[in-house]
N, C-alpha and C positions, 0 to 999 in steps of 0.2 A: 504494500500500500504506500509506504516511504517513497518506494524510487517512484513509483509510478508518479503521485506529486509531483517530487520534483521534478523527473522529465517533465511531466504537463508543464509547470511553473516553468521551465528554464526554457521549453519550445515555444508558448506561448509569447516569454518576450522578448524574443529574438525579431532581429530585422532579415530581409530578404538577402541581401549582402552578406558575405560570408568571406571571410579572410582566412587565410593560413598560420595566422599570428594569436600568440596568448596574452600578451603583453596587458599591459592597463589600458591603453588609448583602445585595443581590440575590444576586451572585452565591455568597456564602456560604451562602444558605438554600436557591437551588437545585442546589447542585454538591455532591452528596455524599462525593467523593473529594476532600478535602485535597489533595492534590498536585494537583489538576488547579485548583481554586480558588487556590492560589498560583501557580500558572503563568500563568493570567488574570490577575491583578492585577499582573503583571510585563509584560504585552502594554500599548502604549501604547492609549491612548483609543480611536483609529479601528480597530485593531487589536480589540482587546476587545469592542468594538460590533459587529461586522460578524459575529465567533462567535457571540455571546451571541443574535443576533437570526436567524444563519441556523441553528445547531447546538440551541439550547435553547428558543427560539420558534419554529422550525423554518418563516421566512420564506420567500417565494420571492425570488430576486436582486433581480426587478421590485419587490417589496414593499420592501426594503431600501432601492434605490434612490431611491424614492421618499421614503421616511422622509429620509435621509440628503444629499435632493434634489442627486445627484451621477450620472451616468451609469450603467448597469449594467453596463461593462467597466470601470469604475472599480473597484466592488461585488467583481468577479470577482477582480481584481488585488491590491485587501485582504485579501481573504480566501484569496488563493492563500499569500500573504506571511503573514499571519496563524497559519496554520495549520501553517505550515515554521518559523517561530518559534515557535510553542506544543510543536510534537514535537523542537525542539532545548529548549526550556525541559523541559519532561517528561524527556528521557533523558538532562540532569543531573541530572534528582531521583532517577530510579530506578540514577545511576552512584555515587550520592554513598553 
């Protein structure tokens, strides 16, 4: 129920434009929701990377992996970690 949210939430505020970049200027111009754009830049590097390329580039794990040149149960385990820290980051913002 988690990921699913967040996917919804992270797809939902994305723009049509889509960049190769994780940077802060990227994810600000793609992440329409504020809160969701601070929650990303509080996710560490590998963390950030692994959303940004499977949620808003909409990667397959294999593509990642490859990008990322690190196994695709690696891929799976960032992004399982990633996303349980993104929906603990989120439901501070929305308890505060």
């Amino acid at each position: 129920v988690g990921l699913n949210w967040a996917t919804s939430r992270l797809r939902k505020a994305t723009r049509e434009t889509i960049g190769q970049n994780v940077d802060r200027p990227y994810v600000d111009d793609e992440v329409a929701d504020p809160a969701i754009a601070a929650a990303l830049h509080e996710l560490s590097v590998n963390h950030r990377e692994v959303i940004v390329m499977r949620y808003l580039l909409d990667w397959s794990i294999n593509d990642i992996a490859a990008a990322l040149e690190v196994p695709p149960g690696t891929v799976k385990s960032r992004l399982h970690r990633a996303v349980g820290h993104l929906n603990e980051l989120l439901d501070r913002e929305t308890t505060e």
